[in-house]
C-alpha positions, 0 to 999 in steps of 0.5 A, spaced: 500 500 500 502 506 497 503 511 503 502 519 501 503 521 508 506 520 515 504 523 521 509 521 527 506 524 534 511 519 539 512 522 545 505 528 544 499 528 549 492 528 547 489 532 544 496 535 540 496 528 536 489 529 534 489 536 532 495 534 527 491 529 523 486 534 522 491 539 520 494 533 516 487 530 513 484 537 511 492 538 506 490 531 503 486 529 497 481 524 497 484 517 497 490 520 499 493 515 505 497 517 511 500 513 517 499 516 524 504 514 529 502 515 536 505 513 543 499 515 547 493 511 549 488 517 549 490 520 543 489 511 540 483 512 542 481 518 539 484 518 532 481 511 529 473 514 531 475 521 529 477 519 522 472 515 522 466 520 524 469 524 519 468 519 513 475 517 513 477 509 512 481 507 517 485 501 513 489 499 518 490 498 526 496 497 530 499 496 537 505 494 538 511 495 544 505 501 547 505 504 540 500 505 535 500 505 528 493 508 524 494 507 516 487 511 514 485 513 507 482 521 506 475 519 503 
């Protein structure tokens, strides 16, 4: 899958990763795909329903040694 953006957000508390990915979604073109890194559980919390509330597909979620990564296509 090709990956037209990343977002790494290791080490940002909630809300600053969430408002990242909103900044960075609303740069993208539909069908755009971006990786979300993110090392706070708050911030793993929000970001997959928040891109889905907002139309987004969230293609893949991982949790892997208290990081997450979020691969999601702007609709």
């Amino acid at each position: 899958m090709k990956i037209d953006k990343e977002l790494d957000t290791r080490g940002r508390t909630c809300p600053l990763p969430l408002l990242s990915l909103r900044r960075l979604l609303s740069q993208m073109q539909p069908g755009e795909v971006t990786r979300v890194i993110v090392s706070d559980e708050a911030s793993a919390r929000e970001i997959p329903a928040f891109a889905q509330r907002k139309g987004n597909d969230v293609l893949l979620a991982e949790h892997h040694d208290g990081e997450w990564t979020f691969t999601i296509r702007r609709a």
